[in-house]
N, C-alpha and C positions, 0 to 999 in steps of 0.2 A: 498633518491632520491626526488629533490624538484619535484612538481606537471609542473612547467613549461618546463620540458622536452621534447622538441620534436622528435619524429620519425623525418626521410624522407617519402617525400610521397608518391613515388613508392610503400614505405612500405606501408604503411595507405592504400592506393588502392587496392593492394592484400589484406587487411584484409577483405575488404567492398568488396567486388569482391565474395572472400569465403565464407563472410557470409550472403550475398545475395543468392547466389545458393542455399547453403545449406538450408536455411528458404524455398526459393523453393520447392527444393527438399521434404524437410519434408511434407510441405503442399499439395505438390500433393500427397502423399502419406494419410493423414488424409484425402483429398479430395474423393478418391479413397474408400478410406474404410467406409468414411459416405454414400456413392452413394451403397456401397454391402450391408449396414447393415441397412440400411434404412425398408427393412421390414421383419427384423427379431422377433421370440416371444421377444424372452430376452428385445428387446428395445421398445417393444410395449404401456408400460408405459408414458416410457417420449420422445417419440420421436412421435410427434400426429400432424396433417393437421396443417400449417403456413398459411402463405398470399395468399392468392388464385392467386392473380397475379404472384408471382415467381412461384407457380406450386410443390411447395418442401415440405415437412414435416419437422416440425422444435423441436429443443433439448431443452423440458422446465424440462429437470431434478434438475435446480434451481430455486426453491419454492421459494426463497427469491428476485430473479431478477422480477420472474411471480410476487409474491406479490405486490412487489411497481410499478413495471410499467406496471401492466397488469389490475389486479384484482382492488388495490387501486388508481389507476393514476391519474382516474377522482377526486377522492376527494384531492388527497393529492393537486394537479393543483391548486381544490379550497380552499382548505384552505390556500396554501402558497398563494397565488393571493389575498387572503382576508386581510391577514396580512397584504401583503406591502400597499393595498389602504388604509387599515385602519390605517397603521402607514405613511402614506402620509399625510392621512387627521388630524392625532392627529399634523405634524410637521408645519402643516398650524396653528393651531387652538394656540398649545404649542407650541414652540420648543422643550422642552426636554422632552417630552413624546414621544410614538411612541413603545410602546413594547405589546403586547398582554400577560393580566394575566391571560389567562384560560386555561381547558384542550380543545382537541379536542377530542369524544370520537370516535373510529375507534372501533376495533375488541380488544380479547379482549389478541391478540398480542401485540396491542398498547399501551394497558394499561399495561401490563407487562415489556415492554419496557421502558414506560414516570416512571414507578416506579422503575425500576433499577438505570438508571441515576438520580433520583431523590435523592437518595439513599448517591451517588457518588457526586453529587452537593450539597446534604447540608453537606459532609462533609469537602467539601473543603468548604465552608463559617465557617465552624466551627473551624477548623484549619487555617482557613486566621484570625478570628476575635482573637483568640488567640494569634496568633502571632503579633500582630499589635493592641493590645487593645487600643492604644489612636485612633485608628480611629473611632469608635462608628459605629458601621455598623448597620442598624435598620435591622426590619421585612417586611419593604418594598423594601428592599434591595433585601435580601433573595427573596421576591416574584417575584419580576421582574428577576431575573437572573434565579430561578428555572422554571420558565412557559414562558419564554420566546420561544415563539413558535416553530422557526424554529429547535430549538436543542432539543427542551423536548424530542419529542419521538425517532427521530432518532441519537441524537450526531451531533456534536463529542462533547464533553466536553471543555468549555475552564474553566479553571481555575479560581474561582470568583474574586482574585486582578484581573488579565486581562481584564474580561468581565466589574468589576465597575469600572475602571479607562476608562475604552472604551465608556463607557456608561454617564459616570459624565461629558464629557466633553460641555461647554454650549455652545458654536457656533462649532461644528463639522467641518473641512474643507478636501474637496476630495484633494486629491492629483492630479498636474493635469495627466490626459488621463488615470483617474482611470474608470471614465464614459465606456472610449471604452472597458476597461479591464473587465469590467462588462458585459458589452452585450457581449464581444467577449468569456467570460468562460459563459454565458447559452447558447450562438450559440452552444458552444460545446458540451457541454451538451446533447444539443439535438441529434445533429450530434452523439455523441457519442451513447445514446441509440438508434437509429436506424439500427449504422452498429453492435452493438453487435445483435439486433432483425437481422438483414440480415443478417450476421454472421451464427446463429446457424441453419440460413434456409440449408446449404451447410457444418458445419463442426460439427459434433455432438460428440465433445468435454468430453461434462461433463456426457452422455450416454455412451460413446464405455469402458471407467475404469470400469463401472459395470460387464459387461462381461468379466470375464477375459479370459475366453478361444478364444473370438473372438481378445480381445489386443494382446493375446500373439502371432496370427496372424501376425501382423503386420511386416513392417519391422522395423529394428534396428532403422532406422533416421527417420519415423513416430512417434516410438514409444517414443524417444528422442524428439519429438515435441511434442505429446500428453502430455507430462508432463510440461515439459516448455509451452504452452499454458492454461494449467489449470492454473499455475499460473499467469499470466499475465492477463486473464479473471478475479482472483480474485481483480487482482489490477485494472484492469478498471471499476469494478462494484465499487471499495470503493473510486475509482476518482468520478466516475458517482453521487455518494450518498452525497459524500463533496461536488462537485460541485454544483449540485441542492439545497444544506440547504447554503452552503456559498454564491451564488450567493445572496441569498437574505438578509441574513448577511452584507452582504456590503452595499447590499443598506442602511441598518441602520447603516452605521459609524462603525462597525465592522470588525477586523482586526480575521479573524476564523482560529482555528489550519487546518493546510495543509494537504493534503489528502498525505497516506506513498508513501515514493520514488516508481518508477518502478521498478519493477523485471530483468526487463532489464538492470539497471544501479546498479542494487545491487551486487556487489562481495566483501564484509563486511558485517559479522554480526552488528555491531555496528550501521549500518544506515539503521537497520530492525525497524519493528513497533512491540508494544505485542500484543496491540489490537487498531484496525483504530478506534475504538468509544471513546475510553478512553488513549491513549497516552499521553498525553498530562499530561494527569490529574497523570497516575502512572510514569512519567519523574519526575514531579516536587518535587511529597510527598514522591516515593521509591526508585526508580532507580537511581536517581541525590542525595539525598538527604542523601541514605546512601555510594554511590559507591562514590560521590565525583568527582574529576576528571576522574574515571575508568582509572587509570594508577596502583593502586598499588592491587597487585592479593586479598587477603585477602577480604576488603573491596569490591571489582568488588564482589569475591563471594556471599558476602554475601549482596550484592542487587541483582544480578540474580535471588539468591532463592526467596528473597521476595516479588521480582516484578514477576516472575515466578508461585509463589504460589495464588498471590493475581488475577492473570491471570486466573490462573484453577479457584477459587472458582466464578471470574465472568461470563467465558465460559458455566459450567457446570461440575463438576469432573466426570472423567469416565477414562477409559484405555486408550483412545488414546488421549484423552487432556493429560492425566498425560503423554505419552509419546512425545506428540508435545510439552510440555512445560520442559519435562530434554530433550530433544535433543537440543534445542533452547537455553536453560539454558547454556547445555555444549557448545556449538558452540561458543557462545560470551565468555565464558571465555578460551577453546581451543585459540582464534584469540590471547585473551591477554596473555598469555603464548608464542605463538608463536613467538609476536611483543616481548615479551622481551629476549626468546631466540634466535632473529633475532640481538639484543639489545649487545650480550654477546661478548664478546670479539674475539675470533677467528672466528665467523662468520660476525662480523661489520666490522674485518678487510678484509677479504674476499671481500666483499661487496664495499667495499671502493677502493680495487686494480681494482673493472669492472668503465669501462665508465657510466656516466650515464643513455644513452641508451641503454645500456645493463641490467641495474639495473632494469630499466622499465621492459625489456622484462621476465627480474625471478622473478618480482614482479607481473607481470600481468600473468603468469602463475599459481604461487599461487591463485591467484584471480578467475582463470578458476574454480581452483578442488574446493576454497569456493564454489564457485557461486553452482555449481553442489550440494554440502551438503545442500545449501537453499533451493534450489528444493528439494531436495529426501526429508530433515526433514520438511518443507511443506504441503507435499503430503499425508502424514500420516493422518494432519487434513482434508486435500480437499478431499480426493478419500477416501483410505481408507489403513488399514497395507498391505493385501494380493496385492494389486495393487502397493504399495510401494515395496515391496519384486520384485515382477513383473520386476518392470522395475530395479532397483538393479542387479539382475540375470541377465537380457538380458545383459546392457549395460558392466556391471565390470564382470563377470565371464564368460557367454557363447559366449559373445561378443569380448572378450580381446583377442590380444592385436586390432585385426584393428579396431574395433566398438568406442574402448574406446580411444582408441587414437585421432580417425577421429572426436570423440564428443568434445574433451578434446581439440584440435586445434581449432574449428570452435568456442567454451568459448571463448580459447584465442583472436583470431581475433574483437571477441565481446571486451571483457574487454579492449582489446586496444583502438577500437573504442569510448569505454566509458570513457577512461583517455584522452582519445583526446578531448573529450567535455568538460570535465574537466577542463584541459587547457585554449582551448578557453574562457572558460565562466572566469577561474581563470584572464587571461589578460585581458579580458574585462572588467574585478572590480576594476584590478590597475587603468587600463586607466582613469575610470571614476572618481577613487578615485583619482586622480592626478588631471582633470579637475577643481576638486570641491577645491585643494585646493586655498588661494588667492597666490595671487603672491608676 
């Protein structure tokens, strides 16, 4: 089924119709239940006074959100602030200078952080100079790309070809209405951390999974939100974290790996991340590099594991990394199995007798029940196993069939929604790649 397939859009309106309500619905539901549980013992930890002016107690049971933009804000503000005038004033003075060689010293988080990636960066210089021995890569090479400020302590990784061919260039030139694109990703930025801060004043998300006897309160399409919102919170915090180091990235003529897809638009494993810090870096050395194209099973497997393994050893080994990383492991090669028994004969013919608006719609169904396995195998690392079991039980067993049907439509209408975007965006590349050509 090619990607330029179009619905009707009677159809496309019923989806967006459904799954408008439904997010609704869920949210007054988590709405509801942060307003009861607001001053219970259980959440008395991390649910403590917010902004005085909304009046509300707000959800800091992520240490790592609190850290950077609570605890650390003010410095990190100054240190990224200091970089770019200082690498203003080196592009006045040089042009090709402009990079900060030191550490910043923060806590002693940060040190442990700027020495993991450091770790990870000289070893992609090491295997970049290897493979490419007539480049002669010196030690001020290595310097400038390992302490370069904005990425030392917090990532993401770019891979040192990338970063020294991005770096060596001697008149750098912006592409034009790159300028707007710049201010317009740290407006967001900002905008972004404030509504996740106004956010947890009202929806106490990453507190109500601790409690499981209060969750399992909930209702069925609450509780289907609760989970689906944890993860979509993870992905906005690793947009927030790229955005804030890439904005400043650009400003220095740097092209930064991208922050992973939305959770929203993911129904494929394949366009999942291992890890937002380091992707980039385990795409190119493991995953790409033994799996190949990822079309033929063997090979797929055996970069799963690798890239999989080499995932645990940088998260932390423990029980539920070991089992976020064979769930995840299995998933991506489950999908590629699937695609080739979709592949096989008596089912490609199948397949080939529906319309192709039909194909979309058993296509975009499969895509629901993925999407749903991202979430659950997810959850495991965010929340926790017993809160994964949780919501497993309610929705597919206690819940079945109306619960899991009702969840399993309101995917679909999403996934459609998301091949529709698809679409659009897919025509809008012809187009443009049709303009460009000459005539």
């Amino acid at each position: 089924m090619g990607i330029k397939t179009a619905l009707p859009a009677a159809e496309l309106g019923l989806y967006s119709l459904v799954l408008s309500g439904a997010l609704a619905y869920a949210g007054r539901g988590l709405l509801e239940a942060s307003q009861d549980g607001a001053h219970r013992k259980a959440f008395r930890e991390s649910v403590r006074p917010g902004w005085e002016y909304i009046g509300r107690k707000m959800d800091v049971a992520d240490f790592e959100w609190v850290m950077w933009f609570t605890s650390f804000r003010n410095v990190i503000i100054f240190a990224l602030s200091g970089h770019v005038l200082f690498a203003k004033l080196c592009t006045m003075v040089a042009p090709k200078s402009g990079f900060v060689t030191g550490t910043f010293d923060l806590q002693e988080v940060l040190f442990h952080g700027g020495s993991s990636f450091t770790v990870l960066r000289c070893t992609s210089f090491a295997l970049e100079s290897c493979a490419h021995p007539d480049r002669h890569y010196s030690l001020a090479d290595l310097l400038k790309y390992n302490f370069y400020l904005p990425f030392f302590f917090f990532g993401p990784i770019m891979t040192f070809d990338r970063f020294h061919a991005q770096v060596s260039q001697v008149e750098p030139v912006r592409r034009e209405g790159e300028l707007w694109h710049i201010r317009a990703q740290a407006g967001l930025s900002v905008v972004a951390i404030m509504a996740v801060d106004i956010f947890f004043h009202f929806f106490y998300i990453l507190t109500i999974p601790s409690d499981l006897k209060f969750a399992n309160r909930l209702p069925d399409s609450a509780l289907a939100g609760l989970a689906y919102s944890n993860l979509v919170y993870d992905w906005v915090k690793a947009a927030v974290l790229f955005g804030v180091v890439n904005t400043v990235a650009c400003l220095d003529h740097l092209d930064p790996p991208q922050p992973p897809k939305c959770i929203t638009a993911l129904y494929v494993f394949a366009e999942t991340h291992f890890d937002r810090g380091i992707n980039d870096w385990l795409c190119k050395y493991v995953y790409n590099h033994i799996g190949g194209e990822h079309s033929a099973v063997i090979p797929e497997l055996a970069a799963t594991v690798a890239t999989f393994a080499i995932t645990t050893l940088w998260l932390g080994p423990c029980d539920i990394v070991y089992l976020w990383s064979f769930l995840n492991c299995f998933g991506l090669n489950f999908e590629l199995w699937m695609q080739k028994l979709a592949e096989w004969g008596p089912l490609a013919r199948i397949e080939a007798s529906l319309s192709v608006q039909m194909s979309r719609r058993v296509r975009a169904l499969f895509g629901a029940m993925n999407f749903w396995a991202i979430i659950m195998y997810n959850l495991v690392s965010l929340n926790s196993l017993k809160f994964t079991e949780l919501v497993a039980r309610r929705l597919l067993l206690t819940g079945f069939p109306q619960t899991t049907l009702s969840i399993l439509f309101v995917t679909y209408c999403g996934v459609q929604l998301v091949k529709e975007r698809e679409r659009t965006l897919a025509l809008e590349e012809e187009q443009k790649q049709d303009k460009e050509k000459p005539e």
